[in-house]
C-alpha angles and dihedrals in degrees: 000000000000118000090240089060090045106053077044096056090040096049086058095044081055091077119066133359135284130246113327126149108276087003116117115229108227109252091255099059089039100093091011100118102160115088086130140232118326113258097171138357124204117191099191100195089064099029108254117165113158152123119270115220126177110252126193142204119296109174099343102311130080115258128245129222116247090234102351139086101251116211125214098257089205093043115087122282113251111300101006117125104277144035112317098194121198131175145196148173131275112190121348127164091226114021133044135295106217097147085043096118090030087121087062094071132116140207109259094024104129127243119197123209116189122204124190089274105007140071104199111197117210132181120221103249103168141019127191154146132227138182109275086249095058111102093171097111087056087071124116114248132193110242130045116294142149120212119202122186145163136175115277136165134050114359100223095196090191087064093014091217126115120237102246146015122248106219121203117195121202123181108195111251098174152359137198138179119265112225 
């Protein structure tokens, strides 16, 4: 995309607000679907403040960045139309806790994904937790959304591995340019 298409797009984009529910999407955002992919995410209510990096399969389960937010290197990349998943961790012995204070979180509290040129702004719309084996919330949706986990529950230390999933939802209400 040209710099002149994109301060165009983004001028109009200016002007009213992104994808919420009951909200209309200004005609130019409307088929726009390349922000980019996610180099870093703040969450500004529970003090989140990292580098996003893609992570990939090992065994079976994605893998998890020792301090990072990893980011599912095969979900959609922040604002495109679908479901852009990231994951942390929550407590380890020898590695970070980014998604530590996730369960804090409330509907309406604002995530931040920045792109290489972009900020996307996006609104908590759903929390949740589901049993360690449900994938459902992995799955590709049609509209623009953002999915956050992290492991909560009971830690089971035989299998070291803790008894359900928190889920974060977040629907994309702005964007502006980074400078």
């Amino acid at each position: 995309m040209s710099l002149a298409t994109r301060r165009a797009f983004l001028r109009a984009a200016t002007f009213a607000t992104l994808a919420v529910s009951g909200l209309a999407v200004p005609a130019a955002a409307q088929s726009y679907d390349g922000f980019g992919p996610a180099n870093w995410m703040r969450i500004p209510a529970i003090g989140v403040d990292s580098a996003v990096s893609d992570v990939g399969i090992t065994d079976g389960f994605y893998d998890v960045p020792w301090f990072d937010i990893g980011h599912h290197f095969d979900s959609h990349d922040p604002g495109e139309f679908g479901n852009s998943i990231y994951n942390g961790h929550v407590i380890t012995i020898n590695a970070g806790d980014v998604f530590r204070h996730l369960d804090q979180l409330q509907t309406g509290d604002a995530i931040y994904i920045y792109t290489p040129a972009f900020r996307l702004d996006w609104a908590v719309s759903d929390i949740f937790s589901v049993a360690q084996d449900d994938t459902s919330f992995l799955a590709d949706v049609a509209e623009r959304r953002i999915t956050l986990y992290t492991c909560t529950g009971q830690f089971n230390p035989i299998e070291r591995s803790y008894a359900e999933r928190l889920v974060v939802i977040g629907q994309m209400v702005g964007l502006s340019i980074r400078t």
